[in-house]
N, C-alpha and C positions, 0 to 999 in steps of 0.2 A: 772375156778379154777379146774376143773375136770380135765383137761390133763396134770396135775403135774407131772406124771410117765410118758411121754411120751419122754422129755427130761431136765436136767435138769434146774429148773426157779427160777427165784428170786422172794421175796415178799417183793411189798413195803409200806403197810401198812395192821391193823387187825380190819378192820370194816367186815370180814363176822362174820360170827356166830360163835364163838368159846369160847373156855372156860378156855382153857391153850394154851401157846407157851411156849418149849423147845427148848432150845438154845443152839448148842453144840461147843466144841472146842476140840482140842488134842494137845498133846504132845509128845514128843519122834518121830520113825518117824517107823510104822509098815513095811517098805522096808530096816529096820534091819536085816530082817532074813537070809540074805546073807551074810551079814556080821558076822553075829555072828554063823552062820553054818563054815565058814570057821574056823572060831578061833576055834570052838568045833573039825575039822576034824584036827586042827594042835595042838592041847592041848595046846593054848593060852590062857593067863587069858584077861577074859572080866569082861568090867568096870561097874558099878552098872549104870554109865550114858548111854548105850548103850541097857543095857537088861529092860528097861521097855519100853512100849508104853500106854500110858491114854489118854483115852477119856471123859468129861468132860460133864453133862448135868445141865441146871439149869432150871429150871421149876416153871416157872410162872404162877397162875392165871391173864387172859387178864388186869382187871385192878392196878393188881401191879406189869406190866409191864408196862405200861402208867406212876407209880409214880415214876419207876427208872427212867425211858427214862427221864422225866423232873428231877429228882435230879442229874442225872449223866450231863446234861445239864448245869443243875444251877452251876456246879460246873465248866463247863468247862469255862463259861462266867467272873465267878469270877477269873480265873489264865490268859486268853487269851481275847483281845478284842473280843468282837462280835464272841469268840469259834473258832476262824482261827489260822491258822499258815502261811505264806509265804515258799512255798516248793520250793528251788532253783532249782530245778532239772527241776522241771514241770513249772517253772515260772508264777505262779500262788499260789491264796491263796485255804489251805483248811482246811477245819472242821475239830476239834483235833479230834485224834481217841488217846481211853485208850489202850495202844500195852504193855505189861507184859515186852515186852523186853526191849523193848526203853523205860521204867519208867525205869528199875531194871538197866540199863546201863547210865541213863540221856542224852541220847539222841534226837537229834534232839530237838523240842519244850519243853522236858521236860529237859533243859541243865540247869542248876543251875544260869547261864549267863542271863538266860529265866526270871526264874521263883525262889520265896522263894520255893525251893525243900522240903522242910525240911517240911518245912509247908506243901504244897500240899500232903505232902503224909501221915500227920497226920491227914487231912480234907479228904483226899481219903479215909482212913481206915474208919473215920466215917461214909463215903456215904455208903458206902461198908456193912458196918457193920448194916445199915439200909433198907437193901433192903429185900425186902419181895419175897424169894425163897426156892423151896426145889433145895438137889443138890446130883446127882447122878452119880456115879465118878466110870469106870472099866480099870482098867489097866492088860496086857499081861505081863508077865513074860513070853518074847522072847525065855530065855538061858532055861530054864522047860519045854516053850510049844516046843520047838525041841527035846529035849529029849527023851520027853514023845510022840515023833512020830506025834505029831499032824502035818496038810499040809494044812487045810483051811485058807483060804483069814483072815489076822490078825485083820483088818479095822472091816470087815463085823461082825465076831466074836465078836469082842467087842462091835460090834454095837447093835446084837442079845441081849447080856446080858441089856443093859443098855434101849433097846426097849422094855423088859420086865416090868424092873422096873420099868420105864414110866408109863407103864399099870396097876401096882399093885398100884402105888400110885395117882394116880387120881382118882374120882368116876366113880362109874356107870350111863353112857347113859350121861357122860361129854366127848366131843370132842375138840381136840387140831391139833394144827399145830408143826412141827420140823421141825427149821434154822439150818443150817449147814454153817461153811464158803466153800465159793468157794474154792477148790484148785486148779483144772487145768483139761482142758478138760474131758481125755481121767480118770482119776481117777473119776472124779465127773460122768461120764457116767458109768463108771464100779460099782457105789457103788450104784448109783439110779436102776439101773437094779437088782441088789442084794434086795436094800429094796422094790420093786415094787413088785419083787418077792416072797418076804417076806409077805406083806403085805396082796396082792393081790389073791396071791395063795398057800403059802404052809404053813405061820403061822411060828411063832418058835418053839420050843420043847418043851415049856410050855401054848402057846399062840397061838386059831388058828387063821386063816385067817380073819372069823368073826368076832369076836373081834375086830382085829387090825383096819379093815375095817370100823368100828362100830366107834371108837373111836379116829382115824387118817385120819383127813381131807385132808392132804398136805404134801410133805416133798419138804422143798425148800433149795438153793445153792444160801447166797449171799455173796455177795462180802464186804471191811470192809467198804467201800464209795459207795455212788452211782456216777453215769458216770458224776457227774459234780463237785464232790468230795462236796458239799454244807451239803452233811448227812452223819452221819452213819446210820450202824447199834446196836443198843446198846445193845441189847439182847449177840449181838456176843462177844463187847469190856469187857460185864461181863462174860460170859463164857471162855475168854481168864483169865482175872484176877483171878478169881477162881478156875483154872483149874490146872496152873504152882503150885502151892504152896501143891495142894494134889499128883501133879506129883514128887514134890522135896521130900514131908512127904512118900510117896510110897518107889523109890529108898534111903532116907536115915534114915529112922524113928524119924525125928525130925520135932514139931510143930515150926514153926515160927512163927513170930507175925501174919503174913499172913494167915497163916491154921489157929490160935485162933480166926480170924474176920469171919472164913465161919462155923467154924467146929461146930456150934449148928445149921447149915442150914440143915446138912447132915442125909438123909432117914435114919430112926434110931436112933439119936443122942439122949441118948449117946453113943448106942449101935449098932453101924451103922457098923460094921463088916459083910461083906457078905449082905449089903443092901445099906446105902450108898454110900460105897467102897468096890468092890469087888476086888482083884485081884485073875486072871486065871494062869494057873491051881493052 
């Protein structure tokens, strides 16, 4: 487990020694910046959908991560036999994954055709609603961080803030692991080298390296199935679901019923401004 930082790895189970896993997702898509530097250089208006990017952390103690994994389970067995779906594409059956999108769209297995919709997703708020996490949320404000001249990597920035807070709210001489989903090669290479770097040698601006080191066992890149599709990862399928709704409460300052199920999870809460939820600059 020691050559984590050498290239990017997956983890598929948490029998070493740890104390928390952090499990993160995003949204928005931080390779905005080009887009929305042009509309700035053409005095275009750009859309509230465009200028945010959020990152999304949830932060589990080891064993109430174990009681989501089986409730978010229990639940997928009670809508889907045996927790499959039959994926046409792949001609094969696979294990439900919780996708923000494909709920919020009824898609695929979560089709109404499927499943009592209505229901699952009043039984999903409750799972949801039960899970035992903190959750630490940074979103970019793209159209201000250009302005205000900033050029560093937007990913890694956000990542900086919210590696922080990681650190402020766990104890001392407790050690933890950070899931990330896979995104694609050459990204997931470029941001392990950033956090390796981070970690390993330069610390962040509030946090040094020691520390991090101290306190950060692993940083892994999984994917939302594994290669036989038979699992997920659940850690990830909640940091997806949690994530959207503080990403939509950001760009449009409305709580939904979605943000009321998380928003007493939130580092802070009630006063989770600049802790929970930061948004930069």
């Amino acid at each position: 487990m020691s050559n984590w930082f050498d290239k990017p790895t997956k983890i598929n189970s948490l029998n070493q020694n740890i104390d928390y896993i952090m499990c993160i997702d995003e949204n928005g898509s931080s390779s905005n910046l080009t887009y929305i530097l042009k509309q700035l250089t053409s005095d275009k208006i750009i859309s509230e959908d465009d200028k945010y990017f959020t990152i999304t952390g949830c932060i589990f103690k080891k064993d109430n991560y174990l009681s989501a994994k089986k409730a978010i389970e229990t639940l997928k067995k009670k809508y889907w036999n045996n927790a499959v779906f039959y994926d046409t594409k792949l001609n094969k059956n696979k294990t439900i994954c919780f996708h923000s999108r494909e709920i919020r769209k009824h898609d695929n297995c979560f089709n109404d055709s499927i499943i009592n919709y209505n229901e699952f997703i009043v039984e999903l708020s409750e799972t949801m609603k039960k899970i035992n996490c903190k959750i630490i949320s940074i979103s970019i404000n793209l159209y201000e961080y250009l302005k205000k001249g900033y050029t560093h990597n937007v990913y890694n920035v956000a990542f900086d803030f919210l590696l922080e807070r990681y650190i402020y709210d766990t104890g001392n001489k407790k050690t933890g692991i950070i899931m990330l989903e896979a995104r694609g090669k050459e990204e997931d290479n470029n941001l392990l080298e950033h956090i390796s770097k981070v970690i390993n040698k330069t610390g962040t601006k509030r946090i040094n390296s020691k520390e991090l080191k101290n306190k950060i066992s692993g940083v892994y890149f999984n994917p939302k199935w594994n290669e036989e599709y038979s699992s997920t990862y659940v850690g990830l399928e909640i940091a997806d679901l949690f994530s959207y709704p503080i990403h939509k409460y950001i760009k449009r300052n409305i709580k939904d019923k979605a943000f009321l199920v998380l928003e007493n999870k939130l580092v802070g809460y009630p006063n989770y401004k600049n802790k929970g939820i930061k948004i930069f600059p």
